[in-house]
C-alpha positions as a Markdown table, in Angstrom:
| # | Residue | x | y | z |
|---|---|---|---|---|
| 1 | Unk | -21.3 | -11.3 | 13.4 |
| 2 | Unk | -17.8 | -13.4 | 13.6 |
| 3 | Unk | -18.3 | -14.1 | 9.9 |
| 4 | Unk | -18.4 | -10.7 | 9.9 |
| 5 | Unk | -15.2 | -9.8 | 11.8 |
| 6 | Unk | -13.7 | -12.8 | 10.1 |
| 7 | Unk | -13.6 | -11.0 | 6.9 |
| 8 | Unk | -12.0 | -7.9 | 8.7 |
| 9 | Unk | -9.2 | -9.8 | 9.8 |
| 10 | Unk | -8.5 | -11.8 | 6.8 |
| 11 | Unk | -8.8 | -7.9 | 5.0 |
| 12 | Unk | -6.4 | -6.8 | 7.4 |
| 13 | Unk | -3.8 | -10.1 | 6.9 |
| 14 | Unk | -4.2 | -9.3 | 3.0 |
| 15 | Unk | -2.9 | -5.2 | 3.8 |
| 16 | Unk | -0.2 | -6.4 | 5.9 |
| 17 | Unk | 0.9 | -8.7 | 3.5 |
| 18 | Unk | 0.9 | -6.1 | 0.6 |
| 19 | Unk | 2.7 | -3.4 | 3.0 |
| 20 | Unk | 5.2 | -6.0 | 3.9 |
| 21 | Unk | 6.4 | -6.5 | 0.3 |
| 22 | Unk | 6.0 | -2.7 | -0.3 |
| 23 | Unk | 8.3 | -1.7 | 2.5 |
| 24 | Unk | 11.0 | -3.8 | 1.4 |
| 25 | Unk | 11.7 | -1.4 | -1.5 |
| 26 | Unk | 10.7 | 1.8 | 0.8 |
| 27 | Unk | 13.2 | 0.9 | 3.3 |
| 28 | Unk | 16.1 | 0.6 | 0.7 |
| 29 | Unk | 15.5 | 3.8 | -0.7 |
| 30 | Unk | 15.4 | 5.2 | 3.0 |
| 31 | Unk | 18.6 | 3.4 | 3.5 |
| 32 | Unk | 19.9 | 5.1 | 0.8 |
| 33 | Unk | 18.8 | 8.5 | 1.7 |
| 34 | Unk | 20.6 | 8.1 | 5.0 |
| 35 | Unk | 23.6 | 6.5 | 3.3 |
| 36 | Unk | 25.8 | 9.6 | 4.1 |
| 37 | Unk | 25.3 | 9.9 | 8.0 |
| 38 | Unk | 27.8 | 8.3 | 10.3 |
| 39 | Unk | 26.9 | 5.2 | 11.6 |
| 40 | Unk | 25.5 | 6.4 | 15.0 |
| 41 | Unk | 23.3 | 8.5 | 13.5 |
| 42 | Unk | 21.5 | 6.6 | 10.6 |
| 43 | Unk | 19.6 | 4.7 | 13.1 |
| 44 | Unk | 18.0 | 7.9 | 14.7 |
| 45 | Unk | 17.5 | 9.9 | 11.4 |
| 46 | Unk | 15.4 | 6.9 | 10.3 |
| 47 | Unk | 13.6 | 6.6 | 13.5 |
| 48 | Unk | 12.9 | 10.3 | 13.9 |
| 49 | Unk | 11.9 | 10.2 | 10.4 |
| 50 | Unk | 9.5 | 7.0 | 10.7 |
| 51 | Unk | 8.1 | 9.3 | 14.1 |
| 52 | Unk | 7.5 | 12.2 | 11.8 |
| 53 | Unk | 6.3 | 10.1 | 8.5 |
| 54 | Unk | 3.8 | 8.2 | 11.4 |
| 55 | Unk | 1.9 | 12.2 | 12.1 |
| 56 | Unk | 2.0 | 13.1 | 8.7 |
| 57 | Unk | 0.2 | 9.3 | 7.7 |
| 58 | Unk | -3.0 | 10.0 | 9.7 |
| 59 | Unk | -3.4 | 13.2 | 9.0 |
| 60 | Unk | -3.1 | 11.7 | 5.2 |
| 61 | Unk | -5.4 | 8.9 | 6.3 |
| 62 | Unk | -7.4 | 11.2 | 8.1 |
| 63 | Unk | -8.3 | 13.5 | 4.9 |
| 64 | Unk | -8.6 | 10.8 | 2.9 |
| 65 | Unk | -11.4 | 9.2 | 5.2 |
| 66 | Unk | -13.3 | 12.3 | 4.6 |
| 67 | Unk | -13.6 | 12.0 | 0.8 |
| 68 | Unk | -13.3 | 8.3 | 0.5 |
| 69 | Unk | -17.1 | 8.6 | -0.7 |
| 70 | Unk | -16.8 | 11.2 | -3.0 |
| 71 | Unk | -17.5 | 9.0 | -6.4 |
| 72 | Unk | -15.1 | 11.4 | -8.8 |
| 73 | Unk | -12.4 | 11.1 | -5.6 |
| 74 | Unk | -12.5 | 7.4 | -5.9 |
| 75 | Unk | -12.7 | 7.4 | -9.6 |
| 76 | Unk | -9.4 | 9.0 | -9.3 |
| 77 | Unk | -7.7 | 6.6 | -6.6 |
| 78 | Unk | -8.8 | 3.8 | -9.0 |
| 79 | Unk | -7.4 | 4.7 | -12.1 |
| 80 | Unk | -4.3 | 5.3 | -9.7 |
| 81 | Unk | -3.9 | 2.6 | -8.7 |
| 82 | Unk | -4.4 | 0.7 | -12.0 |
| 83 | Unk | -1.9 | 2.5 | -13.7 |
| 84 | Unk | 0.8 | 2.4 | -10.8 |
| 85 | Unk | 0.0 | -1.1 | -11.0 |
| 86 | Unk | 0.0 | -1.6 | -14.5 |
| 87 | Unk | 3.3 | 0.5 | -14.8 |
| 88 | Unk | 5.3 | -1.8 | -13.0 |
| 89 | Unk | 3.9 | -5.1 | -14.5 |
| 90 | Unk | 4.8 | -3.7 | -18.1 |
| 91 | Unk | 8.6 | -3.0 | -16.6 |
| 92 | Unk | 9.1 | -5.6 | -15.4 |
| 93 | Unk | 7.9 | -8.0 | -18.2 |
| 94 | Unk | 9.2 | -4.9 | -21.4 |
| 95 | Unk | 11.7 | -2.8 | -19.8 |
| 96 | Unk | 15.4 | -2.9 | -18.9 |
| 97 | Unk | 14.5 | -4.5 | -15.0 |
| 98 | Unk | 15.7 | -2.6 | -12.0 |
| 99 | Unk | 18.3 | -0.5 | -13.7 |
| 100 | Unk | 19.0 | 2.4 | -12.1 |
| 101 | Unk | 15.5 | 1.9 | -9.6 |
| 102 | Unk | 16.4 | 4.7 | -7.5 |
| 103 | Unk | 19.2 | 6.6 | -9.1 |
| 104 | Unk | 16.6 | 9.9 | -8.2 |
| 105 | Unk | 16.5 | 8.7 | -5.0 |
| 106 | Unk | 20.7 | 8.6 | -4.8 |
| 107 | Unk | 21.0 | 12.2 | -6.1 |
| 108 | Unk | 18.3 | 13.2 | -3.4 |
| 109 | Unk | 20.8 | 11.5 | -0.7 |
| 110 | Unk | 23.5 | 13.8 | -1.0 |
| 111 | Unk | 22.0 | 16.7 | 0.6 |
| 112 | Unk | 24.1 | 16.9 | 4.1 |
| 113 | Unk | 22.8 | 17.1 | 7.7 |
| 114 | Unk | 20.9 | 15.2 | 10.1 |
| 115 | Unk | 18.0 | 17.1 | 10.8 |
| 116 | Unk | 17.4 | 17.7 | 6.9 |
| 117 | Unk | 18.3 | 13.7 | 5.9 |
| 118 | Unk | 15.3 | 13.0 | 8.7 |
| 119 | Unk | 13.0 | 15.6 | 7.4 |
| 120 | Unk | 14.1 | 13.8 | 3.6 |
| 121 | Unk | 13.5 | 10.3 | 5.2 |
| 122 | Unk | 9.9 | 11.9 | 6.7 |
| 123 | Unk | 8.8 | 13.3 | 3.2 |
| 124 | Unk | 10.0 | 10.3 | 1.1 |
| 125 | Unk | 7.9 | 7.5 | 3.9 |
| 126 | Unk | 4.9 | 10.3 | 2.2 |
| 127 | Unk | 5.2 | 9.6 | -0.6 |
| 128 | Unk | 4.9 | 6.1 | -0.4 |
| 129 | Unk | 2.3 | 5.8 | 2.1 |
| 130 | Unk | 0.0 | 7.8 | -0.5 |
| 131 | Unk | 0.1 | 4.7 | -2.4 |
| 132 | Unk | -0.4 | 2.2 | 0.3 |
| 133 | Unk | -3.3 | 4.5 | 2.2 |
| 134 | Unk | -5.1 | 4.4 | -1.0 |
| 135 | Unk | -4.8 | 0.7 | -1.1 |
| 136 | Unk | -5.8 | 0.2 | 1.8 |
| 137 | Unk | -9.0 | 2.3 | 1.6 |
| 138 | Unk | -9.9 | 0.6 | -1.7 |
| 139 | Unk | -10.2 | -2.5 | 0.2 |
| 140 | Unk | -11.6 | -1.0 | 3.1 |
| 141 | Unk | -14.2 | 0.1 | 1.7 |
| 142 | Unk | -15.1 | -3.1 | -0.3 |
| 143 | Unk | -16.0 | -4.6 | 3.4 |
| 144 | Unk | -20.1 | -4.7 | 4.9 |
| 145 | Unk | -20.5 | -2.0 | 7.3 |
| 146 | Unk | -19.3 | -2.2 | 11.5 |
| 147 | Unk | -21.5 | -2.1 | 14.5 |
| 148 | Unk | -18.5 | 0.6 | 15.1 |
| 149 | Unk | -20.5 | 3.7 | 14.1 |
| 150 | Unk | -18.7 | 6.2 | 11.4 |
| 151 | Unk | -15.6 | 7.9 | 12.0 |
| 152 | Unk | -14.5 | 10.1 | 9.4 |
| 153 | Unk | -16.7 | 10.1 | 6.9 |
| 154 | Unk | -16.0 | 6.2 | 7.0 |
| 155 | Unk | -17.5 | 3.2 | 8.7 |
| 156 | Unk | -15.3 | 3.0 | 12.1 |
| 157 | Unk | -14.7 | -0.5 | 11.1 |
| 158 | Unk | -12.8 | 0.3 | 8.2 |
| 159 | Unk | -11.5 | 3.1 | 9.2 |
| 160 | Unk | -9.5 | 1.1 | 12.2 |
| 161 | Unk | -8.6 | -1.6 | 9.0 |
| 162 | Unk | -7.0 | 1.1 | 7.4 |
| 163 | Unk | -5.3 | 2.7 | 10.5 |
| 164 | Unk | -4.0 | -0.5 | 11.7 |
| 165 | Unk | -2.2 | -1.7 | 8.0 |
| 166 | Unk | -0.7 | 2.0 | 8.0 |
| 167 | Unk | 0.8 | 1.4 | 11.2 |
| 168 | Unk | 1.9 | -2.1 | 9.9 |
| 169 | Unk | 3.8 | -0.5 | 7.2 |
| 170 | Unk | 5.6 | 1.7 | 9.5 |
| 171 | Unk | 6.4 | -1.5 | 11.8 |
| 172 | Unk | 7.1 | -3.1 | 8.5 |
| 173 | Unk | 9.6 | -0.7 | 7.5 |
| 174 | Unk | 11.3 | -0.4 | 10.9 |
| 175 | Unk | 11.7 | -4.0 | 11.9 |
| 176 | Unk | 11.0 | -6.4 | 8.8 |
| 177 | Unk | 12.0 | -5.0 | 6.0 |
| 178 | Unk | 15.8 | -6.6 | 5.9 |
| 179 | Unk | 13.4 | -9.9 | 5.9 |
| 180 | Unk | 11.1 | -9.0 | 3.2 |
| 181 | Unk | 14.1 | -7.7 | 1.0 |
| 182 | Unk | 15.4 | -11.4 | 1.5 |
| 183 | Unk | 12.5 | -12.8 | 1.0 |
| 184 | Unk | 12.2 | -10.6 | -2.3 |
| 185 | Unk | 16.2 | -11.7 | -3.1 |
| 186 | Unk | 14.7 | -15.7 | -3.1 |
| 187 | Unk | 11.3 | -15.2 | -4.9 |
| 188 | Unk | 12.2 | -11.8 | -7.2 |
| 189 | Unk | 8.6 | -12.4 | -8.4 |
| 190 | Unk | 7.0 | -11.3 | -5.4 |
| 191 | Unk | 7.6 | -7.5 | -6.4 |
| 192 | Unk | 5.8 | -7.8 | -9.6 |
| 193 | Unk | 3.2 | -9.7 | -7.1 |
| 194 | Unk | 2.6 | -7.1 | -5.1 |
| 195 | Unk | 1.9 | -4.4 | -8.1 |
| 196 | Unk | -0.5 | -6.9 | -9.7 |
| 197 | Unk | -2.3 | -6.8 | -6.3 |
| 198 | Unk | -2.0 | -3.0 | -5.9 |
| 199 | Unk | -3.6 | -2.9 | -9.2 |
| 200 | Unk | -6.3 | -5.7 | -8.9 |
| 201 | Unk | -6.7 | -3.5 | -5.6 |
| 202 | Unk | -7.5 | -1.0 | -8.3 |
| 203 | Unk | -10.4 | -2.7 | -10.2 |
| 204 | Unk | -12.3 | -3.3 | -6.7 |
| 205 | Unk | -12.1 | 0.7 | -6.1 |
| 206 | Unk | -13.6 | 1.0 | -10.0 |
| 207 | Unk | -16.5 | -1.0 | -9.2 |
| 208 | Unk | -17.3 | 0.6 | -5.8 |
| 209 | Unk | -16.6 | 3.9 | -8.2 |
| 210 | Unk | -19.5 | 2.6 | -10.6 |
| 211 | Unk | -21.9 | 1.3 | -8.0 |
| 212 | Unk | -22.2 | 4.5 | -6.4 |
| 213 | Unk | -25.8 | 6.1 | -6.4 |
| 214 | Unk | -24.7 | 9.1 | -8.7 |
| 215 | Unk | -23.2 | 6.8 | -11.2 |
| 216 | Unk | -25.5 | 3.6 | -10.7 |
| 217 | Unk | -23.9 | 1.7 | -13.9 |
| 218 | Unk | -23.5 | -1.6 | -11.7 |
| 219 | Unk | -26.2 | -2.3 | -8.5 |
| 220 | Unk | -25.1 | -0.7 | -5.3 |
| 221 | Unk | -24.9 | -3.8 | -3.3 |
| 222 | Unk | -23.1 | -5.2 | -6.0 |
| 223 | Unk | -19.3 | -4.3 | -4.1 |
| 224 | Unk | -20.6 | -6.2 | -1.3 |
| 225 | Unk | -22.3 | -8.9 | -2.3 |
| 226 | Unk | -21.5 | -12.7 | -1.8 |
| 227 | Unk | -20.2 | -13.1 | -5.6 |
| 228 | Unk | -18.2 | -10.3 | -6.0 |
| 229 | Unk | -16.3 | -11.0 | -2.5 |
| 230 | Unk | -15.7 | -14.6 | -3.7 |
| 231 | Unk | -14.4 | -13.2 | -7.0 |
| 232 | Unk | -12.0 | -10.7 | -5.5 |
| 233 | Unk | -10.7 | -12.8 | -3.4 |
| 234 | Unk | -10.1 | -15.6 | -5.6 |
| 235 | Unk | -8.6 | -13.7 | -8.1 |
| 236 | Unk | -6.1 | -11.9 | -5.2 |
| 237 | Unk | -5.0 | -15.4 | -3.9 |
| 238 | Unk | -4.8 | -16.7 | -7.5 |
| 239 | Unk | -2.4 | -13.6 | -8.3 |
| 240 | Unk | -0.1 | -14.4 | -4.7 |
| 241 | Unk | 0.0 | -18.2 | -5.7 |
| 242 | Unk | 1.5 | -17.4 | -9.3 |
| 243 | Unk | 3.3 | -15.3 | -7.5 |
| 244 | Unk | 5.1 | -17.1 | -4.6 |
| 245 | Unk | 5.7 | -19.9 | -7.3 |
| 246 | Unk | 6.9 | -18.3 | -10.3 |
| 247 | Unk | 10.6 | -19.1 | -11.1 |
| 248 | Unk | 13.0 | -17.5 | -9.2 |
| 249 | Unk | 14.8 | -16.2 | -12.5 |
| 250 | Unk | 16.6 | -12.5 | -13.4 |
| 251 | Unk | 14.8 | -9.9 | -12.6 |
């Protein structure tokens, strides 16, 4: 049992982690959105925005719970999260880096207001938590079933995993984020890091996708089994050592 809840934590340290280095981007472009307000009101339109991005997270997190088993649901998340993944790797290793990252973002800012500049702030926090729920079910879901019953449609245990590194990216966004763009500013690398993740992420959701009973191309204890943990997580520590010491060059 406390191996058990050993690899929930260590699952849950791994989301944080990833929503840390996520949020540093999110909270720029939410900076940006609120770029036009006066100074004692950019503070509130991002915390009334955060408030309202928090209700419209779990219901998110809350559908998605419901179809997380649905094979052709998670086929879909997968190849997602693969090619969001993907799509920043090739970028950043092809393509002209970080010029003009959120120039869609800056046009979206000039809409005056404060209670429309919170609802913008709400809506954009969305759109990225779609891409960090998924994540974060993908992992979820890689994990042995809880003595915690189902909640959902999911195991309660994962379920609570996923919850908790939603509300971490929130947190994230609110209080760390200044640190994590730092961070970022000394070790660039990270950013393509945490893509890589999101998409290794990716490949574990595939090969829940294909050890589902309707599909049965790999065994259906396969996703959990002693080998294929080991192998995840290898790989995903592997991917944050490279990483965390890559050159700090141009991005």
């Amino acid at each position: 049992m406390e191996s058990l809840w050993l690899e929930y934590a260590w699952a849950l340290l791994i989301l944080i982690g990833l929503e840390g280095l996520l949020s540093a981007d999110n909270a720029l472009v939410l900076a940006v959105i609120a770029k036009h307000l006066p100074e004692n009101q950019k503070r509130r339109a991002i915390n009334y925005g955060i408030i309202m991005a928090f209700a419209f997270r779990f219901a998110a997190l809350f559908a998605i719970s419901f179809i997380a088993n649905v094979w052709q649901v998670q086929a879909i998340g997968a190849a997602y999260l693969l090619y969001l993944g993907l799509k920043h790797i090739i970028q950043a290793r092809f393509g002209k880096q970080h010029e003009n990252v959120h120039k869609d973002d800056q046009k979206e800012a000039s809409g005056k207001g404060f209670w429309p500049t919170v609802g913008k702030i709400a809506l954009a926090d969305l759109a990225f938590a779609i891409d960090s729920i998924l994540a974060a079910v993908a992992l979820a879901l890689g994990l042995p079933d809880s003595p915690l019953g189902d909640f959902g449609g999911m195991d309660g245990g994962q379920f609570i995993v996923v919850l908790l590194g939603g509300i971490a990216g929130l947190i994230l966004i609110k209080y760390a984020a200044t640190w994590f763009v730092k961070l970022l500013g000394k070790r660039p690398a990270l950013e393509t890091t945490a893509y890589a993740i999101v998409a290794w992420v990716g490949v574990k959701l595939a090969v829940i996708t294909l050890a589902h009973n309707d599909i049965g191309i790999l065994d259906p204890h396969f996703p959990h089994s002693t080998i294929w943990t080991l192998i995840f997580y290898g790989v995903l520590i592997g991917i944050a050592l490279i990483g965390w010491f890559a050159p700090s060059n141009k991005r």
